[in-house]
C-alpha angles and dihedrals in degrees: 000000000000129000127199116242123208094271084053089253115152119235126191131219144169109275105267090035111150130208088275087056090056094044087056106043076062110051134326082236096049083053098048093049106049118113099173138342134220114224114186092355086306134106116249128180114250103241090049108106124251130233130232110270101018127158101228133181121191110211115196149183088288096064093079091156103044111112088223093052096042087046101053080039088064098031087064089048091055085058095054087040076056087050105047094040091053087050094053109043119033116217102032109135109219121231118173146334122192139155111248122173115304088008155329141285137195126214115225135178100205123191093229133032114286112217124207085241082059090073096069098060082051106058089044085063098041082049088047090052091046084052089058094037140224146227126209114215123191123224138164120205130164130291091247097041085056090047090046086050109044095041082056083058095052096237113141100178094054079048088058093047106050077052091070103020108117125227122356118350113247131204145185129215112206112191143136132213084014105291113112113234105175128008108180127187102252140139087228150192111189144167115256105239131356095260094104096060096097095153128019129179137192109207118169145344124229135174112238131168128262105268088342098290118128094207086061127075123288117234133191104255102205106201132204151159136230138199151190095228139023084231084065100042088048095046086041090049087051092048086047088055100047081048092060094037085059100038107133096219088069090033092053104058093037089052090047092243109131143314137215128228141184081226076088113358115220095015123109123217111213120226108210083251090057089044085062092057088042093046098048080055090055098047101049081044081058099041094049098046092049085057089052105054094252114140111219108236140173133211144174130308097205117045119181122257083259097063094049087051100055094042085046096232087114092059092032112027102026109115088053091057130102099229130212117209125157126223114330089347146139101241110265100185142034143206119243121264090175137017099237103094090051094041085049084051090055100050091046092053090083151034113269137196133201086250095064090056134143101038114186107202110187123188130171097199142160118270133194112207116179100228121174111246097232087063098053122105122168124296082324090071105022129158093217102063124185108191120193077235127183135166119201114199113201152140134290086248093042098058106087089050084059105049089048090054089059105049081048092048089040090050091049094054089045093054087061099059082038099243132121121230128231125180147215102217098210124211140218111286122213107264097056144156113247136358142310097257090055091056095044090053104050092037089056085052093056096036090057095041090061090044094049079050108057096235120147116231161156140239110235104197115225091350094118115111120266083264111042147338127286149218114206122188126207136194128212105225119213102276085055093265119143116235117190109224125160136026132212113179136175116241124190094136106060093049089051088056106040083048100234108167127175125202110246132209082262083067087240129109123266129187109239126231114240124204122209116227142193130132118180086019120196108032085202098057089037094063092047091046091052096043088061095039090060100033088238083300100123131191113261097258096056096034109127083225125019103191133011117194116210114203108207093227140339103293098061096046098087080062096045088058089052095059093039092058084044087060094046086052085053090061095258135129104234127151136179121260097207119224090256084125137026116277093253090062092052099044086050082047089055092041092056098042087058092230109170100225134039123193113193104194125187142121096322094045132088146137092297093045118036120181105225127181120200114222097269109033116293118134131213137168102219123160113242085254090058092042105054089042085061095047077058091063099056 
């Protein structure tokens, strides 16, 4: 059989062959140094056979960065963590280990507490077992051989697995000078031996539920990360820090902004300081969509059964619902997790003409998501969500205008926070509202919007909504994480069930198209996004407090408050920071509070020479006059 390589170059192998054979045909040090091969665009363990007229891509050692290399690098670690922790401590029963971005983690069900000092005693034994070395073997044996043997293990949850695996059940030996130390249940791939694990980390522990379900046991979920190389663990490790040092849920209370309570899981409270912030977001979500022709509009919180089953959330979105039922009965109503049912109700409230297309409703609402407590995580995973949500009813020929109004109007609002949007253009999943041609047609919409645009982007297969195809947007922060923000997305289902109909120039009724919009998407997230991005250090239009003057003692602080109250006048948030401490103290106190301008006032300064201090150190003499005409600028 043959195989093409990269450069489109033909090899040719013995029928059977598998990726290590390849990589041997090739060179003794290519084969040495594989770690996985794509074949068709798709990973594929080295000892599975090829087939005759594969694509195939040998990764190696070399390709420290590629996600797929990384991946099959950290899958293999998560076998050795199974390993060690069986080792040490009889009687765990072993879940699951998988790779997940920036590292791997196993599930356990230990028969005592694990504690986080725990880990350490861990990763010296996985490193024990590195130093030794081990090899990974492939086989395949029957569904009941694996049951039979895994129930002799005593290993439920492998037991539960091989229940619902599909096709033949696949293992992998790991050993080393010919004694066989772990053999799990996995579909692969691995490395082939052990070598390549030059830098592992154990990070956490967290609980989390037997294959996600509440009503199943809880296990301990020890995470971790793996490297080629000890320069990318420790530069990992530092971005890992900053990450911590920036994360909004410390920041936020620090800053003032806001704090979280099981009072009401998943649901902020706002401190005035963090309403600023908030309020500065809803205006510009005003002032932009003024410019745009959307009519701000409100509906209600609460909407009957009825409604959730014509628009399909009661069969698709239920359990995700905050239900409403009265004494003794089923639930016959449900708070809104989104503003579509009640903007398709107002449309429908009234007759409509071609001519009053396309109508742009906008509503920045409260909204109630069910989310299950073990997902939420600060403002970025909340239960009380408040979206910058539009819906734009239109025409069949006035989509793609549309479409292209809100990419402009995205990539103007992404300028602002300086950072440049790319997108996952997700397509239709299998249980779906309409029919193929339907799909076809408004994913050939989106896909040629973000082309006409110049956005870089993704197909993310099946990932569309029950009811139409989407564009999401995402943001890189400014430690190179992707954040998702907004969302576009092609509607022709929901009109059609709720019944909307407009009059055309034919003088017949027509169903209108609805598009789907929000663009920074979840205030709440976007707060907390924000907040990280710029380590609590915001941009001076959005800061809670612009400008702090600081009067050396007491008898310059009547004139600290009048130019406080000049600055007020001016349109700026300023306050006093009254002489209760020494100057140094204060200045520090701005400083950590991350407030953009300073102003020291004492015997030397006045109107014409103000002291001001920039958010970070640098020093000026401007008169109030110049100085004002610079907080202008910004």
């Amino acid at each position: 059989m043959k195989v093409v390589l990269p450069d489109k170059s033909e090899l040719e192998l013995p029928a059977g062959a598998t990726g290590l054979d390849a990589a041997r045909a090739i060179g003794p040090k290519l084969a040495e140094q594989a770690v996985l091969v794509r074949v068709d665009g798709q990973v594929q363990d080295l000892r599975t056979p090829l087939g005759d007229g594969d694509e195939i891509q040998l990764l190696t050692t070399r390709d420290t960065q590629d996600p797929d290399a990384l991946a099959v690098l950290r899958h293999s670690s998560a076998h050795l963590l199974a390993e060690a922790v069986r080792r040490l401590y009889p009687g765990v029963k072993i879940a699951i280990g998988p790779p997940i971005e920036n590292g791997f983690y196993y599930d356990f069900d230990f028969p005592e507490p694990l504690r986080e000092e725990d880990l350490e005693r861990i990763e010296a034994e996985i490193k024990r077992e590195i130093s030794e070395g081990r090899h990974w073997e492939r086989s395949e044996i029957s569904r009941d051989e694996a049951k039979t043997r895994f129930a002799a293990e005593g290993e439920p949850y492998k037991v539960e697995l091989v229940d619902t695996a599909d096709g033949d059940i696949s293992l992998y030996t790991q050993s080393h000078d010919g004694s066989d130390d772990f053999t799990d249940l996995c579909r692969g791939p691995h490395l082939q031996n052990s070598k390549p694990i030059k830098a592992l980390k154990l990070t956490h522990l967290a609980g989390a539920y037997w294959r996600g379900d509440s009503t199943k046991p809880q296990l301990t979920r020890i995470y971790g990360t793996a490297f080629y190389s000890q320069e990318d663990l420790d530069a990992y490790l530092e971005r890992l820090e900053e990450a911590r040092r920036r994360d909004h849920r410390r920041l936020g209370v620090e800053l003032d902004l806001f704090h979280l309570s099981e009072a009401s899981p998943g649901s902020p409270f706002w401190h005035p300081k963090g309403m600023v912030v908030w309020n500065e977001l809803e205006d510009l979500r005003r002032r932009e969509n003024a410019k745009r022709g959307y009519a701000e509009v409100k509906t209600p919180l609460i909407y009957d059964k009825s409604v959730w089953e014509t628009s399909g959330h009661w069969e698709k979105f239920r359990d995700n619902m905050f239900l409403v039922a009265g004494e003794g009965e089923e639930p016959h109503a449900g708070l809104k997790p989104m503003n579509c049912p009640g903007h398709m109700l107002l449309f429908g409230s009234q007759l409509r003409s071609y001519r009053d297309l396309p109508i742009r409703y906008a509503e920045s609402s409260t909204l109630h998501r069910n989310e299950l407590a073990g997902t939420l995580h600060g403002l970025l995973r909340v239960r009380h969500v408040t979206q910058d949500d539009a819906h734009i009813f239109c025409t069949e020929e006035q989509v793609p205008g549309e479409i292209d109004g809100c990419i402009e109007y995205a990539k103007t609002l992404y300028e602002l926070f300086e950072v440049v949007p790319h997108a996952e253009l997700s397509t239709r999943p299998e249980n779906r509202l309409g029919s193929d041609e339907e799909w076809d047609r408004a994913e050939g919409i989106l896909q040629e919007a973000l082309e006409r645009h110049g956005i870089p982007y993704v197909i993310g297969e099946g990932e569309g909504t029950f009811y139409g195809p989407k564009i999401d947007l995402h943001m890189d922060d400014a430690l190179g994480r992707s954040w998702q923000m907004g969302t576009i997305q092609a509607d022709a289902q929901m009109p059609k069930r709720f019944g909307l109909t407009y009059m055309g120039a034919d003088n017949t009724e027509h169903t209108p198209v609805v598009i789907h919009r929000a663009l920074l998407g979840s205030l709440e997230r976007f707060v907390g996004i924000l907040t990280e991005h710029y380590a609590g250090a915001f941009p001076f239009w959005l800061a809670p407090v612009q400008v702090r003057v600081l009067p050396v003692g007491d008898a310059h602080l009547d004139a600290a408050r009048t130019l406080v109250l000049r600055l007020l006048e001016a349109g700026y948030r300023a306050e006093v920071a009254e002489p209760s401490e020494t100057i140094g103290k204060r200045i520090r106190a701005a400083e950590l509070e991350k407030i953009p301008f300073t102003v020291v006032y004492g015997d030397r300064e006045s109107n014409e020479s103000l002291a001001v201090r920039d958010r970070g150190g640098e020093q000026s003499e401007l008169s109030l006059a110049s100085f004002v005409d610079r907080l202008a600028t910004l």
